[in-house]
C-alpha positions in Angstrom: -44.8 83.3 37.1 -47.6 81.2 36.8 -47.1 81.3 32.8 -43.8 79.2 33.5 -45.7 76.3 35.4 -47.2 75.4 31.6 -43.7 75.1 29.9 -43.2 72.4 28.4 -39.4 70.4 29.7 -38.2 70.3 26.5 -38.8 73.6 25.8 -37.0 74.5 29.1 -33.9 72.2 27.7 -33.7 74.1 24.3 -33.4 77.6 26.0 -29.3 77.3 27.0 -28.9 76.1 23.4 -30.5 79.3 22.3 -28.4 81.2 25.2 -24.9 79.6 24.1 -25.3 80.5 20.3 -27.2 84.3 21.2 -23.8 84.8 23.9 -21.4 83.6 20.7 -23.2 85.8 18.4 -22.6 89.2 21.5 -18.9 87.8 21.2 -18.3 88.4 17.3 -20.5 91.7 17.0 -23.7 90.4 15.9 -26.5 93.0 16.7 -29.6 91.1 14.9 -30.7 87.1 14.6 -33.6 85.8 12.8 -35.2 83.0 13.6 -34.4 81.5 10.1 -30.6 82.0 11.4 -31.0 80.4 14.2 -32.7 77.5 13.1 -29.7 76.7 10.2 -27.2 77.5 13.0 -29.1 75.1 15.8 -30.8 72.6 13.6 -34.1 73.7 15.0 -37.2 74.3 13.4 -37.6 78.1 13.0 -41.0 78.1 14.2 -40.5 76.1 17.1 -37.9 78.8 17.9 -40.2 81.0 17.9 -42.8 79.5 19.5 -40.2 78.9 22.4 -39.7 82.2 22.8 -42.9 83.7 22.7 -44.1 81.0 25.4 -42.2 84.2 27.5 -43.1 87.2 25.8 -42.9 88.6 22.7 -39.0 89.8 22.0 -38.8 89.6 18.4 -40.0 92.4 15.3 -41.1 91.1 12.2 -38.9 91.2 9.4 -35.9 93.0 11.5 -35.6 89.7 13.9 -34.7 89.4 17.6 -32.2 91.8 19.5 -29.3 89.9 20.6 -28.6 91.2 23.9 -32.0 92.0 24.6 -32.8 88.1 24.0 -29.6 87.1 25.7 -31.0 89.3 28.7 -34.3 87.8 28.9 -33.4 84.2 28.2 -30.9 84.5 31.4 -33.7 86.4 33.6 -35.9 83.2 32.8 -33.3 80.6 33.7 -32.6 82.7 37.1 -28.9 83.6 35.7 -28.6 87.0 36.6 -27.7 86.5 40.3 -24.9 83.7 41.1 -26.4 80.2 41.2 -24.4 78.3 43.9 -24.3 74.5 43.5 -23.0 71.4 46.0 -21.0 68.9 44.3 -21.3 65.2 46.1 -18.7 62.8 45.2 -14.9 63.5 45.1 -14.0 60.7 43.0 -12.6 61.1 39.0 -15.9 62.2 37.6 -16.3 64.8 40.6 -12.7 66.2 40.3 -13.6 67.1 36.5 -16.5 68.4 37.0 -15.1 70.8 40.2 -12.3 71.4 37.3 -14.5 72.8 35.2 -15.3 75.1 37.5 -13.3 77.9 36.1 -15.2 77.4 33.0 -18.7 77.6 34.3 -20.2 81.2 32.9 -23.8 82.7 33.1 -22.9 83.0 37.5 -23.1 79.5 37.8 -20.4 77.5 40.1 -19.3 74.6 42.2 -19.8 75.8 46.1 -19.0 73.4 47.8 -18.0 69.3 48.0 -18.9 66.4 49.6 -17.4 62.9 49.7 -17.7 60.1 52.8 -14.3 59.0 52.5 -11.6 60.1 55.4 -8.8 60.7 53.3 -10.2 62.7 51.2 -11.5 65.4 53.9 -9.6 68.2 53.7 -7.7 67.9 50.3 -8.0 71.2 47.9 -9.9 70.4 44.4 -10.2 73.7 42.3 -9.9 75.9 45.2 -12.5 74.4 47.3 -11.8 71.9 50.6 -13.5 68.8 50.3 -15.7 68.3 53.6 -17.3 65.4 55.3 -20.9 64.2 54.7 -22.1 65.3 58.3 -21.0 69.1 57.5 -23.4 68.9 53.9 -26.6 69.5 55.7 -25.3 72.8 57.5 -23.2 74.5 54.6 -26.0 74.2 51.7 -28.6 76.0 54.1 -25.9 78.8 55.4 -25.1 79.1 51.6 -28.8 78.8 50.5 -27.7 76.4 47.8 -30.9 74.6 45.8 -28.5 72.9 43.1 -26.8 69.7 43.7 -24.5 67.4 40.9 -24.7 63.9 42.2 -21.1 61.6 41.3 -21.4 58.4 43.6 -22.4 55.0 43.6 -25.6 53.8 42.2 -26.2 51.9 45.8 -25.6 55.1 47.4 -27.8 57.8 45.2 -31.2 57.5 47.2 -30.1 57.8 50.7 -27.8 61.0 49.3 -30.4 62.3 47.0 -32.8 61.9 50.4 -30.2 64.3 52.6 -29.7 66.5 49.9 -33.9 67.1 49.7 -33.6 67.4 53.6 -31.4 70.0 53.6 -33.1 72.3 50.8 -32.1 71.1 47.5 -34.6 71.7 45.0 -32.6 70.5 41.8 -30.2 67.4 41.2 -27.6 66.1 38.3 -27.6 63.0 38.6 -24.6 61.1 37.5 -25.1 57.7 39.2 -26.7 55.2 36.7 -29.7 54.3 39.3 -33.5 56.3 38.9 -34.0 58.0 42.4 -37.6 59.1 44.1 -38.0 62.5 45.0 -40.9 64.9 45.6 -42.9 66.7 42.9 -41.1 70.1 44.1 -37.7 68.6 43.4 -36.5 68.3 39.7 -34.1 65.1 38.7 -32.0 65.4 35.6 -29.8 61.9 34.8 -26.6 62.4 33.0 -26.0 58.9 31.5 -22.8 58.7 29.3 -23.6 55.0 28.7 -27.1 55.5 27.4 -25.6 58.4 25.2 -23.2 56.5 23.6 -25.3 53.4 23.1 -27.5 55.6 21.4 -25.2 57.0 19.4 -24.0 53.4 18.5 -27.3 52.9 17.0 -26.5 55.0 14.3 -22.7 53.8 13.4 -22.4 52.1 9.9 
């Protein structure tokens, strides 16, 4: 939808915040939210809430508030959750084996596909039910899977040439965990997952 090209990133970030505390609200019975409620719940701004939202069409009634399932609905038609979203994971190391862990925690159809790693002795191993494959087979497996999601846990020296096969073979979105900025084309999305800029951030604020 043309309409989407305009959002804003940020905004784009704020809508699975909205989605986790909308699904917790379906889970304990709650029909109706205001945007008042949310906004005490999130910390947000009630009006940017609602501004959020109505960048996407106009889901709320005033003075009843916003359906919860309907919302819930729309917000995971907009983020592309209602069919499963596969993802390659590249990197077997600690970080990768949590994430690929986690898979059985991953909701809204999202989940780990398939992994990567360059090292021998790793080929072949089982990590949450998946068999870890060689770098050569990567190319082959995300296009007969049609995967466009890929979750980046390798060296920083290694990230670009990676991030460059990944592109090759059709990814269109990347997690990056390595602690390097890498180069892509304006059709493919980047998002850096820095624990050590987090924390030091958070540092910042420690009395």
């Amino acid at each position: 939808m043309a309409k989407h090209e305009k959002i804003s990133e940020a905004v784009v970030r704020r809508l699975p915040i909205y989605l986790r505390y909308l699904s917790y609200l379906q889970q304990v019975n709650v029909t109706t939210v205001s945007s008042q409620q949310m906004g005490m719940n999130l910390d947000v701004n009630p009006a940017q809430i609602r501004k959020d939202l109505a960048a996407f069409g106009d889901f709320g009634k005033k003075g009843i508030g916003y359906d919860v399932n309907y919302l819930v609905e729309n917000i995971r038609q907009i983020l592309k959750l209602t069919e499963e979203v596969r993802v390659v994971l590249v990197g077997a190391g600690h970080l990768g084996h949590a994430i690929s862990n986690y898979n059985a925690y991953m909701k809204d159809n999202m989940r780990i596909a398939a992994i990567f790693d360059n090292d021998p002795q790793k080929w072949g191993k089982e990590v949450a039910g998946l068999l870890i494959q060689p770098m050569e087979e990567m190319a082959k497996t995300i296009q007969a899977q049609n995967i466009k999601l890929a979750i980046m846990t390798i060296p920083a020296t290694a990230a670009q040439a990676v991030c460059d096969q990944l592109i090759q073979a059709g990814i269109k979105g990347i997690l990056n965990f390595a602690p390097t900025t890498i180069r892509v084309p304006k059709d493919v999305r980047v998002h850096y997952a820095d624990v050590t800029s987090n924390l030091q951030s958070l540092a910042y604020y420690l009395t």
